[in-house]
Backbone as numpy.savetxt, mean C-alpha at the origin, in Angstrom:
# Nx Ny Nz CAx CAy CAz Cx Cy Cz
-10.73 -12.64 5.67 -10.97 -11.51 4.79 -11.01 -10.25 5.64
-10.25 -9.05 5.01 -10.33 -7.65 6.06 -11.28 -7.12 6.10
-11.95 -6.74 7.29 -13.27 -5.95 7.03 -12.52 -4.37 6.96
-13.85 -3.77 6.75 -13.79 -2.22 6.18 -13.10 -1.25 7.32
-13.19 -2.14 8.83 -12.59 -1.30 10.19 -10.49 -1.43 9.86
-10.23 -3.46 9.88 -8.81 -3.65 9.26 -8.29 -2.21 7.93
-8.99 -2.09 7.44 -8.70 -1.23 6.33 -8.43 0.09 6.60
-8.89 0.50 7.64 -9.42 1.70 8.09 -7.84 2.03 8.82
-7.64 0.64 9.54 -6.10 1.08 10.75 -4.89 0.96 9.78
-5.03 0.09 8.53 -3.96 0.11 7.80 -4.11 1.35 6.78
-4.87 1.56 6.37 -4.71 3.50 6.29 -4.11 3.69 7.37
-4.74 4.27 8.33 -4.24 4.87 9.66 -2.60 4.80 9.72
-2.17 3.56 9.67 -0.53 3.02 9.50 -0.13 3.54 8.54
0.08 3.64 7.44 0.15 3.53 6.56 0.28 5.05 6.68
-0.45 5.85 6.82 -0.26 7.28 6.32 0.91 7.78 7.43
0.61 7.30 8.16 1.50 7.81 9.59 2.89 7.26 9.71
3.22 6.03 8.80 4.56 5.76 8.02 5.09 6.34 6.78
4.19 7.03 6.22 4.17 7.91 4.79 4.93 9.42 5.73
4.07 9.90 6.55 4.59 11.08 7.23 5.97 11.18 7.78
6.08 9.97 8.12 7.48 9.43 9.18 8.44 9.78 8.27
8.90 9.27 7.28 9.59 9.58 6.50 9.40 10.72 5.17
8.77 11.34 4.91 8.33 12.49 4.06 8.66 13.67 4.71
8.20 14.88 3.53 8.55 16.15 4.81 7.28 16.77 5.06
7.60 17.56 6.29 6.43 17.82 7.20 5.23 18.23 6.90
4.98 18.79 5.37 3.94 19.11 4.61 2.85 18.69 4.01
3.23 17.41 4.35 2.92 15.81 3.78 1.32 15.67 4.26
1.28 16.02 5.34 -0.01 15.80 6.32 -1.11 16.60 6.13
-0.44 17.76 5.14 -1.57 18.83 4.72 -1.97 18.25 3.27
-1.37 17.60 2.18 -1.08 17.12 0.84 -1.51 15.84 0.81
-1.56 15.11 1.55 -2.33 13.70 1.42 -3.75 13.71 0.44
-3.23 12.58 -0.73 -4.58 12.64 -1.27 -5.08 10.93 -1.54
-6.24 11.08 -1.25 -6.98 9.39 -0.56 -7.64 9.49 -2.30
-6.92 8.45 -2.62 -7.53 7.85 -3.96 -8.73 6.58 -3.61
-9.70 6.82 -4.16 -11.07 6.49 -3.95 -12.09 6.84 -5.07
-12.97 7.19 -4.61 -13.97 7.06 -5.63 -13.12 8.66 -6.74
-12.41 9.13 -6.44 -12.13 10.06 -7.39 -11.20 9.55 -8.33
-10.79 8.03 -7.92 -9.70 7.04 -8.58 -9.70 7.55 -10.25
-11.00 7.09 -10.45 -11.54 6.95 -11.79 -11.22 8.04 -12.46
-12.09 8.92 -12.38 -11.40 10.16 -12.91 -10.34 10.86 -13.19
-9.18 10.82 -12.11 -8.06 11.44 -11.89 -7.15 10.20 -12.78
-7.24 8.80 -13.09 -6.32 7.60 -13.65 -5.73 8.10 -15.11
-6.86 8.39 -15.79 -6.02 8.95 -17.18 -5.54 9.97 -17.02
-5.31 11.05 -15.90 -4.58 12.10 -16.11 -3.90 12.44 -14.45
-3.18 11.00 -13.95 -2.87 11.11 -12.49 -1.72 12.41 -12.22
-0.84 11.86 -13.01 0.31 12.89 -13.31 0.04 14.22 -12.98
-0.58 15.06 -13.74 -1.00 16.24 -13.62 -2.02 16.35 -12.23
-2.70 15.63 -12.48 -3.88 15.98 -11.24 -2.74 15.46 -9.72
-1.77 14.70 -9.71 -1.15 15.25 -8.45 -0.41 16.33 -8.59
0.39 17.11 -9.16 1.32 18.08 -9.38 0.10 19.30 -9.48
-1.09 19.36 -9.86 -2.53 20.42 -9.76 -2.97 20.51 -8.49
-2.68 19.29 -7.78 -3.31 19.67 -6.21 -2.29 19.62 -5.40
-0.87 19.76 -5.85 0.15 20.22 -4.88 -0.22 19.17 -3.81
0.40 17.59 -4.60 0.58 16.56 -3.25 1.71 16.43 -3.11
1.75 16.52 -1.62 3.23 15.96 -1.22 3.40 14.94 -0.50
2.47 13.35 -0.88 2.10 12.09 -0.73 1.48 11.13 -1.13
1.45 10.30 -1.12 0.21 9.70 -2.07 0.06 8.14 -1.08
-1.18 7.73 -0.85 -1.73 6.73 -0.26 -2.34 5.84 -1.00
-1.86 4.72 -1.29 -2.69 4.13 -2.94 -3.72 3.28 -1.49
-4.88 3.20 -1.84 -6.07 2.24 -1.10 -5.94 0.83 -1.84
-6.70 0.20 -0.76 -6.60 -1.23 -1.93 -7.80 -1.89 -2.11
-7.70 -1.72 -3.96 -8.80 -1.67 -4.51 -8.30 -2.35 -5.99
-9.35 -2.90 -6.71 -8.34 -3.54 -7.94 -8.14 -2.32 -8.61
-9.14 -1.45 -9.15 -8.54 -0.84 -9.89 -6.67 0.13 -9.76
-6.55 0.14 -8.62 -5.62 0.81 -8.02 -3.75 -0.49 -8.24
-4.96 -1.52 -8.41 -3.64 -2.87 -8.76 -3.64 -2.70 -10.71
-4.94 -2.88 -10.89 -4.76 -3.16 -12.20 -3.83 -1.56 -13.23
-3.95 -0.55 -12.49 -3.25 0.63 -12.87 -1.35 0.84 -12.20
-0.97 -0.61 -10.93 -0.36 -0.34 -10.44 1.13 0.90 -11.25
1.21 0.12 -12.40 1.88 0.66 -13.30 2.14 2.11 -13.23
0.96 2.73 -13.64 0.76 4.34 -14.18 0.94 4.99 -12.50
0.44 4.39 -11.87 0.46 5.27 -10.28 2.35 5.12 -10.11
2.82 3.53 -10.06 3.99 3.64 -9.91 5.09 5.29 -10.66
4.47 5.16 -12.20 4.70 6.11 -13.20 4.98 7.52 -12.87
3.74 7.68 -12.55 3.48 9.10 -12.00 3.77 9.41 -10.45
4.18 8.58 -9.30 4.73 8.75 -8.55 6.20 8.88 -8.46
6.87 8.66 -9.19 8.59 8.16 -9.33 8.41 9.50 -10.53
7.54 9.91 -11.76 7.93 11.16 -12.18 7.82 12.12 -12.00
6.79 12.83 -10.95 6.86 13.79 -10.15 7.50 13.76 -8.95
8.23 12.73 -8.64 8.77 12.46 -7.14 7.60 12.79 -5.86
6.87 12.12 -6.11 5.83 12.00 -5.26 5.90 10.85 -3.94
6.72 10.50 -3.08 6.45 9.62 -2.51 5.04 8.64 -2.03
5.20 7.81 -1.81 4.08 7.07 -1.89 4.01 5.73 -0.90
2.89 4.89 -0.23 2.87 3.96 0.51 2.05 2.94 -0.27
1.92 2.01 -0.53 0.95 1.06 -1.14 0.34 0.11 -0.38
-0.64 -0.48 -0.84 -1.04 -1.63 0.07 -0.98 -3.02 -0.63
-0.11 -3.24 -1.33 0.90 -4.78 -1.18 2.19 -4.42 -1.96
3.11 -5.24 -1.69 4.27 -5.92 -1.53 4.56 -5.48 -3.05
3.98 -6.10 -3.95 4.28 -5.76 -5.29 4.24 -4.72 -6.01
4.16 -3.67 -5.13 4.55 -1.82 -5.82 5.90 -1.95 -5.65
6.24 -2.05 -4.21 7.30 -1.81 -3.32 8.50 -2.29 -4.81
8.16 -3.56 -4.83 8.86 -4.55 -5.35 9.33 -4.17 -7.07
7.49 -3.23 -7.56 7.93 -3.27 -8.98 8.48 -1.53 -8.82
9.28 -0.84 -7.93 9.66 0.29 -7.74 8.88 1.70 -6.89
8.07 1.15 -6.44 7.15 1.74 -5.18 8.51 2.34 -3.76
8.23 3.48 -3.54 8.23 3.76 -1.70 8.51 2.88 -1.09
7.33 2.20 -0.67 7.56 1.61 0.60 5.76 0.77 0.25
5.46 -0.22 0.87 4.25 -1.24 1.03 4.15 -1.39 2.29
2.81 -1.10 2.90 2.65 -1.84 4.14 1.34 -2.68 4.13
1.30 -4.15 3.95 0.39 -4.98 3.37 0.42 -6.14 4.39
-0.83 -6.96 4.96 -1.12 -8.14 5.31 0.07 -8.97 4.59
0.61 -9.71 5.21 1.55 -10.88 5.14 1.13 -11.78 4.39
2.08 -12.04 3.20 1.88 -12.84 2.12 1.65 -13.97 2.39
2.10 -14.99 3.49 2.08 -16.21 3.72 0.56 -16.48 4.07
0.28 -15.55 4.41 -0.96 -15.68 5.66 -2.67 -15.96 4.19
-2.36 -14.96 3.29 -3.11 -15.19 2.07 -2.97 -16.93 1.52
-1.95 -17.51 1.07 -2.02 -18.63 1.06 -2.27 -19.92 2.14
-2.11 -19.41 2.92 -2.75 -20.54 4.62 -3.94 -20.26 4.66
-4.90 -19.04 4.56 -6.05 -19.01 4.54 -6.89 -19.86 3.50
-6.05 -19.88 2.01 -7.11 -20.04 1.04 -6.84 -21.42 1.41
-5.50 -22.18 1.88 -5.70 -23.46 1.81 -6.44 -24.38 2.51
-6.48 -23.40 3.96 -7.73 -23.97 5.15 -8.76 -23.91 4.35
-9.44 -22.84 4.21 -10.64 -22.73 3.30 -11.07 -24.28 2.16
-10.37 -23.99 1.38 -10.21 -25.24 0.57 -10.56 -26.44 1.04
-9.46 -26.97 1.84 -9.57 -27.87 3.10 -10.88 -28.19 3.52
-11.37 -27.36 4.25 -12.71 -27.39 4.91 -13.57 -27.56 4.05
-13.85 -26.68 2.87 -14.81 -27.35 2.22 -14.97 -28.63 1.55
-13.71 -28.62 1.10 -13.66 -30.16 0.34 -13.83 -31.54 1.72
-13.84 -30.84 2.73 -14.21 -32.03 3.44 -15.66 -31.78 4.24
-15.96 -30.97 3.21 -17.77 -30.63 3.74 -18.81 -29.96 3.85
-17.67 -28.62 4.59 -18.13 -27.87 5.49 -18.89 -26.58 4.57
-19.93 -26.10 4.70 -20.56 -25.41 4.20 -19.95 -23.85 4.05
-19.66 -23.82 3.17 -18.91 -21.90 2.87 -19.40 -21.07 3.66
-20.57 -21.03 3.50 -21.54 -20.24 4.36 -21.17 -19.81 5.65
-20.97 -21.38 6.41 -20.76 -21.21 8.07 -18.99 -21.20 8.49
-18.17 -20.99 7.78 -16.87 -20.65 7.29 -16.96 -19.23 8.68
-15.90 -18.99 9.14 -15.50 -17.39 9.90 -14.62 -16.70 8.81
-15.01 -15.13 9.14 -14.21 -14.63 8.46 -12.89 -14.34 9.23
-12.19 -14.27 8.13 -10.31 -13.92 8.99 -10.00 -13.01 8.70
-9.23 -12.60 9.06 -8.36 -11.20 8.79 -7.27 -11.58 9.53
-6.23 -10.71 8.53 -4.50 -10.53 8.61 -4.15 -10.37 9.99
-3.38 -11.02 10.63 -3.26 -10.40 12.13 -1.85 -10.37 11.68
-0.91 -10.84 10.95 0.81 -9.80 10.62 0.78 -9.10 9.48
1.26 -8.17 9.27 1.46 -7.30 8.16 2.99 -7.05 8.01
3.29 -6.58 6.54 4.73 -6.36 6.38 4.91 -5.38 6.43
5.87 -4.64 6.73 6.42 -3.15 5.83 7.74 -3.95 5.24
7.72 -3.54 3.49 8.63 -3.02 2.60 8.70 -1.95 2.47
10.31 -1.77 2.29 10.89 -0.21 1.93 12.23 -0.44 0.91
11.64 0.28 -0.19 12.43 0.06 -1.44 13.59 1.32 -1.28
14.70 1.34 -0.59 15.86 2.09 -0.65 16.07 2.96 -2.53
15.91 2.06 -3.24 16.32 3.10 -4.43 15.30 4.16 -4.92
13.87 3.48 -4.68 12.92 4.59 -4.71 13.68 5.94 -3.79
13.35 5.46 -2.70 14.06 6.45 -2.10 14.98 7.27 -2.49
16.24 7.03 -3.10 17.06 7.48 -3.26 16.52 8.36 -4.33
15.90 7.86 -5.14 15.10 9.00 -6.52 14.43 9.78 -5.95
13.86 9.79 -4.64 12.93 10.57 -4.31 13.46 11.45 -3.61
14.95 11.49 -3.56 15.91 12.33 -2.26 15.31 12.05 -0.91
14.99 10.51 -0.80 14.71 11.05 0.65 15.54 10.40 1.37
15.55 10.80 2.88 16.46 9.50 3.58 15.39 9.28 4.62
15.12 7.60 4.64 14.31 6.81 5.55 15.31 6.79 6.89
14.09 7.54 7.66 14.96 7.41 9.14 15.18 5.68 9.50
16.18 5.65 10.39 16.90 4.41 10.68 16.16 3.47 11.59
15.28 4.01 12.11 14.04 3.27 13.17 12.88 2.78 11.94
12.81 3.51 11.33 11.61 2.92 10.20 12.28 1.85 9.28
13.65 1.65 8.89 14.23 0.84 8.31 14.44 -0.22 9.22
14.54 -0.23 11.05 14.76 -0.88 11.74 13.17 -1.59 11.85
12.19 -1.42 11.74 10.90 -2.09 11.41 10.60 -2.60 10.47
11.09 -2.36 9.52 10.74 -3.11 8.31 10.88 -4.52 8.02
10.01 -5.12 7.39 10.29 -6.73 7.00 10.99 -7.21 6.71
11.16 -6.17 4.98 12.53 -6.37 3.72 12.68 -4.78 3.47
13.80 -4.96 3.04 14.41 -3.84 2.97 15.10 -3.92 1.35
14.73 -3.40 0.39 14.71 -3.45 -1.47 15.90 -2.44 -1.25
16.88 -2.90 -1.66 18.78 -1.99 -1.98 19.07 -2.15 -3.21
């Protein structure tokens, strides 16, 4: 499981791959959806185009999954570029995702499983965290977004969405 520090560097990544490819203004316009999530959800649209963003960092949080939709929405209709934190923005028309490795979520839960069913007390279990992460980069977003992903950031990437 990621603690709150893991979270902290994949922000860190994450924004600093948002910049990489965005334009240079980006770094002043960053807006960290968080506890202002709530508020700003029924009226995201406007409230990014009101605070003049020129980025968007989705955190990962459910509410931020269970809305993936409307953020997708309002990022692709203001041409807002955007980074997510899993695979399935990227996928349902997102930017780009830079998320802990999908495989690694199912090997964990199955050790887990494993272990307990053969005993072992939950309790005294370690916690894990992601040691690979992906980057996806969805090329047609892109292309709606006029941008062009430099060729080193496409050369890092996991999957590449054409």
């Amino acid at each position: 499981m990621p603690t709150s520090e893991d979270y902290k560097q994949m922000a860190n990544r994450s924004a600093q791959l948002a910049i990489a490819c965005s334009a240079p203004s980006v770094a002043q316009a960053l807006l960290a959806l968080g506890l202002e999530y709530m508020a700003l959800a029924a009226r995201l649209g406007a409230a990014l185009v009101e605070r003049n963003v020129g980025a968007l960092i989705v955190g990962l949080f459910p509410l931020a999954w269970t809305n993936r939709h409307k953020i997708l929405e309002a990022a692709a209709k203001h041409k807002i570029p955007a980074i997510y934190p899993e695979v399935a923005f990227a996928s349902d028309g997102g930017l780009m995702s830079y998320a802990a490795g999908r495989a690694i979520y199912r090997k964990v839960a199955v050790d887990y499983v494993g272990k307990i069913l053969g005993g072992a007390n939950p309790a005294d279990l370690p916690i894990q965290r992601p040691t690979t992460f992906e980057l996806v980069i969805n090329l047609k977003a892109a292309k709606a977004l006029d941008l062009e992903v430099p060729l080193t950031l496409l050369a890092i990437a996991d999957e590449v969405i054409e």
